[in-house]
C-alpha positions, 0 to 999 in steps of 0.5 A, a space after each residue: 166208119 163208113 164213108 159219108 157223102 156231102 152235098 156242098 152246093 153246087 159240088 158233090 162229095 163222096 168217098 174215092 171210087 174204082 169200081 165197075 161204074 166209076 173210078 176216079 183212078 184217071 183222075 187222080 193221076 191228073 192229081 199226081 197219084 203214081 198208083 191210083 188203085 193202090 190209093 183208092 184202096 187206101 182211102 177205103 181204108 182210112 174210112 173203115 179205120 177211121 185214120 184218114 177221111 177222103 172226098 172226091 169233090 165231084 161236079 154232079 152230074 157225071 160224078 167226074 172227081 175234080 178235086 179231092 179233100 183230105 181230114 185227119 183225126 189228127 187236124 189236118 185238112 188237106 185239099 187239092 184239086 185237078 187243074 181249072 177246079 179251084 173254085 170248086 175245091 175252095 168253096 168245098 173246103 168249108 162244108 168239109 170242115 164244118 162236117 169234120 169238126 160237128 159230125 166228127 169232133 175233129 179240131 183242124 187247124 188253119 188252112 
């Protein structure tokens, strides 16, 4: 599958990036990520196999990952986001359920 883009109001979403025009590498090890190009990689990967969904939440005008949200075919959704960016992690989390369990019949738990 490839990677799907959310507008979730004031925050958009979009696949992990490190690439010539944007890489989020810096900011995912403000995350904690120890080797954030072996990540993104691994995101992209999750995607084209369908193991694991992966969103930068990005404030959208300067594409900047400020928190990242994670679904599993398995149920889990799993969010965390960069110092100072919880509010915008918490009003992305229920976009990206609602997109996870219509778009792609996957059940989650609780968060």
């Amino acid at each position: 599958m490839e990677p799907v883009e959310i507008n979730a109001g004031a925050w958009y979403l979009r696949a992990l990036r490190d690439d010539g025009r944007v890489t989020d590498r810096p900011a995912l090890a403000d995350l904690g990520v120890t080797e954030p190009a072996d990540y993104v990689i691994a995101a992209q990967q999750g995607w084209a196999d369908e193991t694991r969904y992966t969103w930068a939440v990005c404030i959208p005008t300067t594409g900047e990952l400020i928190a990242e949200i994670v679904v599993t075919p398995s149920g889990e959704l799993i969010g965390r986001a960069r110092s100072g960016h919880e509010e915008a992690l918490a009003e992305s989390l229920p976009v990206v359920r609602r997109f996870a369990e219509g778009a792609l019949g996957i059940t989650l738990g609780s968060t």
